[in-house]
N, C-alpha and C positions, 0 to 999 in steps of 0.2 A: 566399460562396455566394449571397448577398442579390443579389448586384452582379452575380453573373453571371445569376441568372437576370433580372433586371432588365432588363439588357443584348440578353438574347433576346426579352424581350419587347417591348422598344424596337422592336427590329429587324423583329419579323416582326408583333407585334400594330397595331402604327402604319401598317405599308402594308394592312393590310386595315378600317382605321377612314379612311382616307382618303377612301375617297368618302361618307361618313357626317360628310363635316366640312362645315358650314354654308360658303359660299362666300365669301369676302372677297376684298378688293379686293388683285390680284395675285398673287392663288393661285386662282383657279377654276378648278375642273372642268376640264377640256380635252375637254369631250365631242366636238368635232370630230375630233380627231385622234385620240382611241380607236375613234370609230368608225371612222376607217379603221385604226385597228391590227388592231382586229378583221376587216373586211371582207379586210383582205392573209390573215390566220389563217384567215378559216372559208375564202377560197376556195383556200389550200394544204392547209388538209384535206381540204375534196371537193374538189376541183376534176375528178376522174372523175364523177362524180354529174352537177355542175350545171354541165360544161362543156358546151354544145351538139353541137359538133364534134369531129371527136378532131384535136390538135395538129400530128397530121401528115397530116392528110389521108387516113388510113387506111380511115375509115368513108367512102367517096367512091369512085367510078370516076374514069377520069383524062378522058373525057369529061365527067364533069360539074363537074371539076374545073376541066377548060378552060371553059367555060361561066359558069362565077362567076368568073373571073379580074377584079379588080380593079372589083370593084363597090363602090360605093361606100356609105359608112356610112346608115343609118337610110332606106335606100328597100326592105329587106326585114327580115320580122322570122325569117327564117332566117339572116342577116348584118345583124343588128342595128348591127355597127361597122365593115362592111365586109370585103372580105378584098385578102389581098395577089396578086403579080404570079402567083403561083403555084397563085391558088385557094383558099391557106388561109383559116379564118376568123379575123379579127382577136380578138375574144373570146375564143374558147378557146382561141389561143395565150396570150391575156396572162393568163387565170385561171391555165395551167398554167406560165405565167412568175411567178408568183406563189407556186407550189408551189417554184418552182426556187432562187428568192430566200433561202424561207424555209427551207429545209433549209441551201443553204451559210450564211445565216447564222447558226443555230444550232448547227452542227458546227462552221464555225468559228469561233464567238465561245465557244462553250464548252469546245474547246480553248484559248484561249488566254486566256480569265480563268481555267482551272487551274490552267495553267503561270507565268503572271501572278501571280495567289493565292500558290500555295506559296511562288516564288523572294521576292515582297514581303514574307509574313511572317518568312522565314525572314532574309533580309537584314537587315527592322527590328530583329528581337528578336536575332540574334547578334550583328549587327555587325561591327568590326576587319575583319580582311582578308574575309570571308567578303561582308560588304557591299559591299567596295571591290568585290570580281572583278562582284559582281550588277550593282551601281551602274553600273559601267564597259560591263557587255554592254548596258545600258539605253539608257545614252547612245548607245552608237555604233546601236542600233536605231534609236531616235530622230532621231538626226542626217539621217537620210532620207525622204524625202515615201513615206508609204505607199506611192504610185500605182507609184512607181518601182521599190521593194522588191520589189513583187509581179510588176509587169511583168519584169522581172530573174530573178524565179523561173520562173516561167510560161516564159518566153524558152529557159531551159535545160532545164526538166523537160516543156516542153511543155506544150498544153491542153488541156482536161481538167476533170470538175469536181473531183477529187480535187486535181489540182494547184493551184487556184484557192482549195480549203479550205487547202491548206498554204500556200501564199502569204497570204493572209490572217490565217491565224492565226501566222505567223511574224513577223507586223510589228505586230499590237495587242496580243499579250501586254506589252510593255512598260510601254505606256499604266496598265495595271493592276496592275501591280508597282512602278511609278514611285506612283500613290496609295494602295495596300495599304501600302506600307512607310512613308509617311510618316504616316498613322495607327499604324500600331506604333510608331513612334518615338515620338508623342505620348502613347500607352497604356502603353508597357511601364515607364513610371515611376508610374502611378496607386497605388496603395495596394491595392488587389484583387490587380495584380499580384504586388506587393512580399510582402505577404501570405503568396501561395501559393508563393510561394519557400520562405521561412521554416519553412510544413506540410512543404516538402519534395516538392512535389508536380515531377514529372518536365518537364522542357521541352517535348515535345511536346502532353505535356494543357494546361498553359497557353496554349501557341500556338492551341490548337482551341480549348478549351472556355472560356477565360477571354476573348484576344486576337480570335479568328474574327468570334463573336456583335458586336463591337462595329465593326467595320468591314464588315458586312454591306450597310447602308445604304449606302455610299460603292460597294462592287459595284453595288448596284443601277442608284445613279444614273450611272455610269460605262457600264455595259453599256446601257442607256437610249439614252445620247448615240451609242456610237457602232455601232447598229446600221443606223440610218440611214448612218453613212459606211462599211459593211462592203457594203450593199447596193448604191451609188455605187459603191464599188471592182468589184463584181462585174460592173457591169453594162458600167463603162469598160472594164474587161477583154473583153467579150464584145462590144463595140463596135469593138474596135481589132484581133479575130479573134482574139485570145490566151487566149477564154474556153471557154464551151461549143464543142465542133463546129456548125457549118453547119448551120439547118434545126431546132436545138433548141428548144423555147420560154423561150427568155429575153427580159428586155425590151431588155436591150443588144442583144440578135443583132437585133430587128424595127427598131429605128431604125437599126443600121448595113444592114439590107438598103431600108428605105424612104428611104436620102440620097439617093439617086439616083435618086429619080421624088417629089420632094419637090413638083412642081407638078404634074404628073399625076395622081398618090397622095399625096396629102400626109397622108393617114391613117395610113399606115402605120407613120409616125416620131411620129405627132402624137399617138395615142392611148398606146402604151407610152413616151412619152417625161412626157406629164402622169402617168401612174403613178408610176413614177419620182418626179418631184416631188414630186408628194403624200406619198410614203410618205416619202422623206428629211424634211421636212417634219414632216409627224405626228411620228417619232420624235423631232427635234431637238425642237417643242413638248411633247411628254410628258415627253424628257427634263431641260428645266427645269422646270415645274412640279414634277417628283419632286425635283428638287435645293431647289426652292425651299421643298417642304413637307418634306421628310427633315434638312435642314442645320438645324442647330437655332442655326447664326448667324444663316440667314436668316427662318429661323420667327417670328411675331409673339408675345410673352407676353401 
């Protein structure tokens, strides 16, 4: 009981003491990149509040739509970042491309560290054949480049942002089931385990309440990493037409519509395409630091 609650509170009390940790050399803060984690977050929350325009051009006649066509960034502070061939404003498509990011990668990155979760625990702590068939759908998941996976799905179920969540979440469950399980493999012989065998205690409350608590930290920093390449995948998808429809605000759809007036406009690809960056960026930076303060091989005594 000691071990488990221990265990929990490893887990959840150490990520909220972390920014209360004096900074040392190789673990600091990342206040960069949380600030833009945050900034991606508050403008997918409002982004109807504090988007200027509306994303489609709705609040606009089609004359004055024509009229702003392709004006360019920072010579008005009603098109602060300019707008596209269409009239739009560049801003409040990318706030509400910001909105769009954030939702597919939270539906599907949360499908797919559950399905990820359960098959990983369940494979660690059973094993024999039960691991073999898991282990085996892992690899062959594996074996193929995300991009491809998803492209492939999308291809036959068509685009879509539903389609795009299931594609997505059909190709990194793995990823998390491939490291859930091999923390259960290193836990399920600990002595807390062994223990609660012994009380008698059922297979399924060990796998939660004993097994869960301690592989919590490894979710964390897993999901970290690759939210950044969930947003990359969404956007390649929406780039290549296989994503959202035509005219959505995503950041993939603005740079595939601004390649071809790239010296003309060259705002158009320039401004959602440094989004993009930055935010794959931020997450990849947060998500070593959390590995580097959560890993307790990598933690300093």
């Amino acid at each position: 009981m000691a071990t488990r609650v221990e265990a929990v509170g490893t887990a959840l009390g150490r990520v909220s003491r972390l920014w209360r940790r004096p900074a040392r050399r190789g673990a600091r803060i990342p206040y960069v990149p949380s600030a833009i984690v945050g900034l991606l977050l508050f403008c997918a929350i409002f982004a109807n509040v504090i988007s200027p325009h509306h994303p489609r051009g709705a609040d606009e006649t089609q004359r004055e739509r024509v009229v702003k066509t392709l004006v360019p960034p920072f010579q008005s502070w009603d098109n602060i970042l300019g707008t596209d061939r269409k009239g739009l404003d560049i801003l409040s498509r990318m706030i509400h491309g910001a909105r769009t990011s954030a939702i597919i990668s939270l539906i599907a990155l949360g499908s797919g560290v559950t399905v990820g979760t359960v098959l990983g625990l369940v494979a660690g702590y059973r094993g024999g054949w039960v691991d073999a068939v898991i282990m085996r759908l892992v690899d062959a998941a594996l074996a193929f480049p995300l991009i491809l996976v998803a492209l492939l799905i999308v291809v036959v179920l068509g685009p879509g942002i539903q389609n795009i969540i299931l594609a997505i979440a059909a190709t990194v469950w793995a990823r998390f089931a491939r490291q859930v399980r091999g923390e259960v493999l290193s836990l399920k012989g600990r002595e807390f385990v062994t223990l609660a065998k012994i009380a008698g205690v059922p297979e399924h409350q060990i796998i939660i309440k004993h097994i869960f608590p301690n592989v919590v930290n490894t979710l964390l920093i897993v999901i970290s990493l690759q939210v950044g390449q969930v947003i990359l995948t969404e956007a390649s998808l929406s780039f290549l037409g296989l994503g959202l429809p035509p005219g959505d605000p995503a950041w993939g759809i603005m740079v595939a519509e601004g390649r071809n007036f790239v010296i003309d406009a060259w705002w158009m690809s320039l401004f959602p395409g440094i989004a993009i960056t930055m935010v794959v960026l931020a997450f990849n930076f947060f998500g070593d630091w959390l590995r580097d303060t959560l890993d307790p091989k990598l933690r300093r005594i």
